[in-house]
N, C-alpha and C positions, 0 to 999 in steps of 0.2 A: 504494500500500500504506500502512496505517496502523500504529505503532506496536503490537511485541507484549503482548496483555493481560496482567493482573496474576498471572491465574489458571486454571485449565481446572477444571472437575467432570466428572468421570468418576463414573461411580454413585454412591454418597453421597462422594463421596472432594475436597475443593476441594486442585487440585494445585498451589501457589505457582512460576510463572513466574519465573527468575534470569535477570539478565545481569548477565557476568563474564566476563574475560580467561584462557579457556579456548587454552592454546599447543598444546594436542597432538588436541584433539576442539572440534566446532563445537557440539554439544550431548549431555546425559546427560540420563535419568529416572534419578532412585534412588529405587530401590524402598522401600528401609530408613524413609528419610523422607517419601517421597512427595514429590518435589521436581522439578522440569524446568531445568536450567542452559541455557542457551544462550549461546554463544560474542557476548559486548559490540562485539568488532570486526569478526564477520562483515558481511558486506555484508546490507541487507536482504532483499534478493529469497533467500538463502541462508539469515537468520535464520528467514525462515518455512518454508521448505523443511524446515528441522532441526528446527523445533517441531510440523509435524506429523510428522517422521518420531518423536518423543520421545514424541508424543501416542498414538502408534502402539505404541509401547514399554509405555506403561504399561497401554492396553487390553491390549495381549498379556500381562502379568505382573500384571493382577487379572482377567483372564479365565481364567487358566493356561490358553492357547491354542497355547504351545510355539512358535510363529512360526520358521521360519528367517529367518534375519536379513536375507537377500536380498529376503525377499515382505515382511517390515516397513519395506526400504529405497526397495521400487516403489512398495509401499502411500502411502508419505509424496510420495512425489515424483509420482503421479497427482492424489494428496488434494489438495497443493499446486497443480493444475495446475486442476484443475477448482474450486476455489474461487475462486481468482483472478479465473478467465475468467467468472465470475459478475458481477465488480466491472468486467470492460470496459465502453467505451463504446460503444453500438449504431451500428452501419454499415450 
C-alpha cells in the first residue's frame, strides 16, 4: 500500500485528505467544509479502509443518496477490498 493522497475530486468538488490524532473515530467527511480526516495513528491497511469508507460519505451527502450507514460501511470495506486486490502480485 502506498501513502494516502492529498486529495479526492468528487464532481467538481477537490476534497482535502487530513491526518490527525482522531481518539474517538478512525475517520470523518465534513460536509460543512468539504474535508476527509483520517485517524494519523490508525494502522495502514485501516487508514485506507476508513478513507474509502469517508469517500463513501461524501458521495452519499453531495448525491443526497440518504445511505444507511450500514450499506456506506460494506460499500467502503468491498471498495477497499477490490482495489487493493488490483495492486497484488500475479500467481
Amino acid at each position: 500500500m502506498t501513502r494516502l493522497p492529498a486529495f479526492v475530486r468528487i464532481g467538481g468538488h477537490r476534497i482535502p485528505i487530513l491526518r490527525k490524532r482522531l481518539p474517538k473515530h478512525f475517520g470523518y467527511f465534513e460536509p460543512n467544509s468539504l474535508v476527509i480526516t483520517i485517524d494519523s495513528e490508525a494502522p495502514e491497511s485501516l487508514a485506507w479502509e476508513t478513507l474509502y469508507h469517508e469517500v463513501i460519505e461524501a458521495i452519499n451527502f453531495l448525491g443526497e443518496y440518504n445511505l444507511p450507514h450500514q450499506t456506506i460501511q460494506q460499500l467502503g470495506v468491498w471498495m477497499h477490498q477490490a482495489i487493493e486486490s488490483m495492486n497484488e502480485p500475479k500467481t
